[in-house]
N, C-alpha and C positions, 0 to 999 in steps of 0.2 A: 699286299703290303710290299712296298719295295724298301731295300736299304742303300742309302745315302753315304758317300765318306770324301773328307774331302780336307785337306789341309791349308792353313794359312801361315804368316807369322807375325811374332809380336815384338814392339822394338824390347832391344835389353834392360834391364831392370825395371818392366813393369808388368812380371808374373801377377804380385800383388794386387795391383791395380784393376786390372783385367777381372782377377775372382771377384773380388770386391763388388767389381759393376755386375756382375753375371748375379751373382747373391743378391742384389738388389733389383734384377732384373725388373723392369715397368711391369704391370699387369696388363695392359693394351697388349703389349707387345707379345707377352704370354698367351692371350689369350687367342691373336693374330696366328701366332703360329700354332694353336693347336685349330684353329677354323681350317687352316690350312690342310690339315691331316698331320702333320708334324708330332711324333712320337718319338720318346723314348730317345732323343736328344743328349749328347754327350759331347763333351770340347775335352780334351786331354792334352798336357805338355810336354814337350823334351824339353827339361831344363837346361841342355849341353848346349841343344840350336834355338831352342826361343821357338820352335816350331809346333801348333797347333794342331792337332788331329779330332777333326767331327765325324760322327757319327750320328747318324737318326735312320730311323723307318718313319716313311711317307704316302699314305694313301694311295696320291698319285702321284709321281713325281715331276706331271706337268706344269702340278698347284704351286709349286716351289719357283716356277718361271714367273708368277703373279704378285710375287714378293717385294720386288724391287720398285714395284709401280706404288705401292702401299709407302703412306705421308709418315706413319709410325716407325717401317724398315729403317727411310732413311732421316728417320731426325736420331735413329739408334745409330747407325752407320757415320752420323756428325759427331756423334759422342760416343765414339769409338775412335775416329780416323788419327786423334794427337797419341794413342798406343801401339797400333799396328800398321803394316804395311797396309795402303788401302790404292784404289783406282782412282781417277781422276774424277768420278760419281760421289766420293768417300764410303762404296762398300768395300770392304776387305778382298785382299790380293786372295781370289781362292784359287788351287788347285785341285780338278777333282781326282780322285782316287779311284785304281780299278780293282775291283775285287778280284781277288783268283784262287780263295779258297773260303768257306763256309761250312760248319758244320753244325746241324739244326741241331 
């Protein structure tokens, strides 16, 4: 099991918006990312910077690279891209995160 972290951000005044969509999240898409190995999944906010922090453990974390090829990623990524930073693909501006501390 490996862990995953990796920050994005979201434009201003649409914290709301963003849970909202997550709360409702598709079950395709749920169910996509747990074929994945995808576990244990967590998005956290700074409300000061509007900045996202994820979290997951991932089977492998190769299966993660097969995501963006998937028709369900990016019709989530289309309906996502009018709240946050996104790329020219419309998935989210991610940053990954390096771990330097863990304690089991």
């Amino acid at each position: 099991m490996q862990r995953v972290s990796f920050k994005m951000r979201l434009f201003e005044g649409y914290a709301e918006e963003y849970k909202n969509r997550h709360d409702r999240i598709w079950g395709e898409l749920r169910q996509l990312l747990k074929e994945t190995g995808v576990r244990d999944y967590s998005i956290f906010l700074d409300e000061e910077t509007n900045s996202l922090f994820a979290y997951l453990t991932v089977d492998d974390e190769r299966r993660l690279e097969e995501l963006p090829s998937e028709p369900v990623m990016k019709k989530w990524w289309n309906y996502m891209k009018d709240i946050m930073e996104t790329n020219e693909d419309n998935s989210p501006v991610s940053i990954p995160l390096k771990e330097i501390f863990y304690l089991p």
